[in-house]
N, C-alpha and C positions, 0 to 999 in steps of 0.2 A: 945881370942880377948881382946885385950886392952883397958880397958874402958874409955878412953879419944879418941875415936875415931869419937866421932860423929860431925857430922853438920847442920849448919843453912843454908837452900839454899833458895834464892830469887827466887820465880817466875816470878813474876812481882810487878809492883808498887801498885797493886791493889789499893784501893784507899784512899789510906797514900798518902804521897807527901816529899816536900824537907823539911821539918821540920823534918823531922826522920833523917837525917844528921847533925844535928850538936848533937843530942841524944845519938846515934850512935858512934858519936867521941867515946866520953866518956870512950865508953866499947872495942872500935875495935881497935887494933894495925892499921887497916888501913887509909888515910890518906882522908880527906874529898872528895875530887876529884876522888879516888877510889871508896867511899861508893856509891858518888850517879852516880857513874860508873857501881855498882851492883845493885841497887833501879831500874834504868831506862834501863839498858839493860842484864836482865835477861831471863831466868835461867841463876843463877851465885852463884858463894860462897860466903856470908855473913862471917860465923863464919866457922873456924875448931878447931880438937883439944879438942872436949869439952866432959868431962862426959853425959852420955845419958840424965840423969834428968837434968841436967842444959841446953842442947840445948834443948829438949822440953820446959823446963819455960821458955825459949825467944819466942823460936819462938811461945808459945802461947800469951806473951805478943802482940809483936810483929805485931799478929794476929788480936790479938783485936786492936791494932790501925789504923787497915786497911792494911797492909803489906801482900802481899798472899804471905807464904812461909811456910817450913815446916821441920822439925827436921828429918835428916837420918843418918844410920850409911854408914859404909867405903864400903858395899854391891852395893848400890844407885850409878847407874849412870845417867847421863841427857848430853843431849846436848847443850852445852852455848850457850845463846842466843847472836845476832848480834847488830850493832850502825848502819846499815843500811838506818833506816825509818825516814821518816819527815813526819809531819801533819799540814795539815791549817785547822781550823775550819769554815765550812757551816752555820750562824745563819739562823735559818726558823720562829723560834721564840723569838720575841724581848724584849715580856711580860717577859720571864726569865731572862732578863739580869743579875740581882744580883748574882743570883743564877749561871750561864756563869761566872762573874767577881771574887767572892769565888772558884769557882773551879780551878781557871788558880791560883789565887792567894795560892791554898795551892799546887797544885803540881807543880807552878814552883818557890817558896817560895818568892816572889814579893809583893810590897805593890798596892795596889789597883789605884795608879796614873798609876804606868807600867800596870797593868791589863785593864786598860782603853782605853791607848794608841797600845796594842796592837789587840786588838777588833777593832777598829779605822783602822787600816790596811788594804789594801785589795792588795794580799787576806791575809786572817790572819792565819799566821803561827804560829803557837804556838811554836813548840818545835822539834828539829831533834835531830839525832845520839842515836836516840831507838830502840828497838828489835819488834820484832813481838808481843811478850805477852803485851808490852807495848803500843801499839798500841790497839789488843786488850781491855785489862783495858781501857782506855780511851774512844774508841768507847763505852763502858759500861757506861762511868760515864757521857757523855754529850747527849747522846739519848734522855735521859727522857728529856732532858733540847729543845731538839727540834733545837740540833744539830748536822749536819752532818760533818762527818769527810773528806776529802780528804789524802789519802796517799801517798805516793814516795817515792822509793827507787833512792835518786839523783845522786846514782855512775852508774843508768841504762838510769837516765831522758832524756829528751832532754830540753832544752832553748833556751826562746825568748827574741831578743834584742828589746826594745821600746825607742823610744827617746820622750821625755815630749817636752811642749810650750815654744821655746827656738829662740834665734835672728837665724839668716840666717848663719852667720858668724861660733854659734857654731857650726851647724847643720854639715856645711860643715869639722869643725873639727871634728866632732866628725866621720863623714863618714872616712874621712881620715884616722883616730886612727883605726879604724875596715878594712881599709883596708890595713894597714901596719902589724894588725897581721895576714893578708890572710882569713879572715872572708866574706866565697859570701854578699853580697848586694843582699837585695829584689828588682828586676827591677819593677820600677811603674810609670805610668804616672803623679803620684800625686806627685811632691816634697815635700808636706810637711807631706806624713802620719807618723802613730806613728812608726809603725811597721818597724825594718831597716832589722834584720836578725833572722834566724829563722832557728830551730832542731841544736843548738851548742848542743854539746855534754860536760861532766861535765867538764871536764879539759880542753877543750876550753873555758868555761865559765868562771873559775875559773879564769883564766889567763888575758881576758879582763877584769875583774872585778876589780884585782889586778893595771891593766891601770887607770881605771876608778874610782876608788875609792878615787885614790888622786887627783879628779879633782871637778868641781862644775856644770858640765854638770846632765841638768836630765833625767837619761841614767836610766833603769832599764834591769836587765833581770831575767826573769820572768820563773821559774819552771812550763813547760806545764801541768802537773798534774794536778798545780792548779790555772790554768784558766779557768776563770768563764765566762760564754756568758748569755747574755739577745736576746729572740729570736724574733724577729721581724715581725709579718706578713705586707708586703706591699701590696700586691694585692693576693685577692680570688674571685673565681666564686661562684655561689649560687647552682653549678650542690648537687645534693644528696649525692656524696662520698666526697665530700668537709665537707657539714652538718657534717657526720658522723666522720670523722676526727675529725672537732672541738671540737665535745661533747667526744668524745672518749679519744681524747688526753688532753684537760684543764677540763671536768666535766661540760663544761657549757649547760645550757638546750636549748632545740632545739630553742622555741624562739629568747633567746639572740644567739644563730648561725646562725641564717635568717640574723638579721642585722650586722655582722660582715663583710660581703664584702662592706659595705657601712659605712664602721668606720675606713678601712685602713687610714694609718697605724697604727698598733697597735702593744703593747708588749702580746705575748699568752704566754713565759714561762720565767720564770726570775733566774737568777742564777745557770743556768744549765753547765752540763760539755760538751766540743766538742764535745764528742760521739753522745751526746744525741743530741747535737746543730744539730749537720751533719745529724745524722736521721730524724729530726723532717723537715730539709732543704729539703732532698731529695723526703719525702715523698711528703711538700706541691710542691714541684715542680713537681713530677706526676700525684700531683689532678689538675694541671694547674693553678697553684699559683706561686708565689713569695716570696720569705723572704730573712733575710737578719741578721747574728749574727752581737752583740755587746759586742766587750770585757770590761768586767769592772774593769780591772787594772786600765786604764786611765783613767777613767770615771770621772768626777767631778760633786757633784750634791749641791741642796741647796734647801729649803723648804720655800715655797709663804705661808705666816699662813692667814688664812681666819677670822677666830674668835680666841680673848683670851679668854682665861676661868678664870684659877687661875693665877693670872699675877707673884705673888710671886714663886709658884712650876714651873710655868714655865720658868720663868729666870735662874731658879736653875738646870732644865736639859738643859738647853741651856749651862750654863755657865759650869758644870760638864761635858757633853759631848768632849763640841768644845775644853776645855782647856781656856776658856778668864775668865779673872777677872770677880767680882759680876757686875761693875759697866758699863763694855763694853759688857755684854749680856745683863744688864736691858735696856740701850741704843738701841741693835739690837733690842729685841721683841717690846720695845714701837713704832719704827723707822719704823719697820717692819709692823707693825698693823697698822698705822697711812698711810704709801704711799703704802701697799699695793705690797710692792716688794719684792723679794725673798730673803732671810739673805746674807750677806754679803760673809760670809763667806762661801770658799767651801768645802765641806764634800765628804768626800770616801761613798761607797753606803753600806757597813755595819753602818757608822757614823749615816746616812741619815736617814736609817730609825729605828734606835735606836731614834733618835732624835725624828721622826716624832710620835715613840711609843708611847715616855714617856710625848711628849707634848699631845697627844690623852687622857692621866691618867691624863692629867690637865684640860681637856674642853679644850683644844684648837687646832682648827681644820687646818689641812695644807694637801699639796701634793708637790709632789716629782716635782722638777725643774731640767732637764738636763743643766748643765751649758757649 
């Protein structure tokens, strides 16, 4: 056996990130586009060609920088991992943000203004054209942080077309544009909902996007995976299997489910997925209820502040949030406190309640405003 046989194989990104790419350079005949072509969609080959003892010292290096991979000779096989997967991240907890903004920033090698802006997103997709392991790793590294992943594989997805607040004129362009590339229309009696077409398949998707992306219409379409619903109870009876429902399905105590049909309507679950949307629909419609999903692609929200606390930290996650200068956030909070009306500004509902978080770690007190 020839002793220059062995190799460095990537498992996954474990939890290194794009900084190991231009490291990498260095030592790899391959070309940066390649590396972190093996980093993010592994099992893949790293290194070949190497004396035993020199693939072990990398790949223990390696190791220690977070990198899961591992030194084999020409015996080892494995099956290469895919670019198949895409993820949006789930925030459940806001308190972590930092912690949420450092992780995007080392594994998608980004300064913390992109890390911001893309949190800000809804829904927020972090990153596509990964493998399974890589997915995996990730679901590992933002758990603790009290984030939930959403996955897709987008060459299987289906997509939805939504059209944003837009004059009469575009609206009807823009039907037209979808109807010239043979795309059904959603039949509704409502002229103006979001919603126009729905379950395009990826390469019809792709195809209108390519239409639409040199235009300035606010057209999105939207990977069903990861659509988010807020679930609505409109009308409930106070029968006993009602009760039990409520406390079963949100935790809340029997009490506060007495007065819950005398509080419609209300939000019972928020940022859930249509599976769950559809189940929780069906069920309250067999306890002799009502409800009704809320998708929060579209959503636009903005925060009424009741009390300022620290006026200085809080113009500073205002103004870090939203993106505005020092001098047009001090302006919203004072503006804001003083008429008692909701910021100006509209926020995504990831934004929304980042925002609402980190003014709560200022003393100052708000809630959520549907706009």
């Amino acid at each position: 056996m020839s002793q220059a046989t062995w190799r460095v194989i990537v498992n996954s990104i474990g939890t290194s990130g794009a900084g190991l790419i231009s490291i990498l350079k260095k030592v790899s005949p391959l070309s940066e586009n390649r590396i972190a072509s093996v980093l993010y969609r592994g099992p893949a080959e790293l290194l070949t060609n190497l004396p035993e003892q020199t693939a072990k010292e990398i790949a223990e290096l390696l190791h220690t920088a977070g990198l899961d991979c591992l030194a084999v000779d020409e015996t080892y096989t494995f099956e290469p991992g895919d670019a198949d997967h895409e993820v949006a991240l789930v925030i459940r907890d806001f308190a972590r943000m930092p912690d949420v903004l450092e992780q995007i920033m080392l594994i998608l090698g980004v300064d913390v203004e992109t890390a911001r802006k893309i949190v800000c997103t809804s829904p927020t997709v972090l990153v596509g054209g990964i493998s399974k392991n890589t997915v995996q790793a990730l679901l590992a590294r933002f758990a603790p942080l009290g984030v939930e992943l959403d996955v897709s594989r987008p060459g299987e997805a289906l997509f939805d077309v939504f059209l944003g607040e837009t004059t009469a004129l575009n609206r009807q362009q823009v039907l037209r544009l979808l109807r010239d590339n043979k795309i059904p229309l959603l039949d509704s009696k409502n002229g103006e909902q979001p919603l126009l077409a729905v379950e395009l398949p990826r390469e019809q998707a792709d195809k209108l996007w390519e239409r639409l992306k040199r235009t300035s219409y606010p057209v999105r379409i939207v990977n069903r995976d990861f659509q988010r619903f807020d679930l609505r109870l409109d009308q409930a009876s106070n029968s006993p299997e009602m009760m039990q429902y409520l406390q079963t399905s949100t935790g809340m105590p029997e009490k506060v489910a007495q007065k819950v049909p005398h509080k419609t309507p209300l939000i019972l679950q928020q940022n859930i997925r249509f599976s769950d949307l559809a189940a929780h629909m069906e069920q309250i419609q067999l306890l002799g209820g009502k409800a009704s999903g809320h998708l929060l692609v579209f959503q636009t929200f903005s925060l009424e502040i009741t009390k300022v606390g620290d006026h200085k930290a809080s113009t500073n996650a205002v103004r870090f949030i939203t993106g505005l200068k020092e001098d047009e956030a001090l302006e919203i909070v004072t503006r804001t406190h003083k008429l008692g009306e909701p910021l100006a500004e509209p926020l995504t509902y990831p934004q929304a309640l980042w925002l609402q978080t980190e003014l709560g770690k200022a003393g100052t007190d708000s809630h959520l405003v549907i706009l």
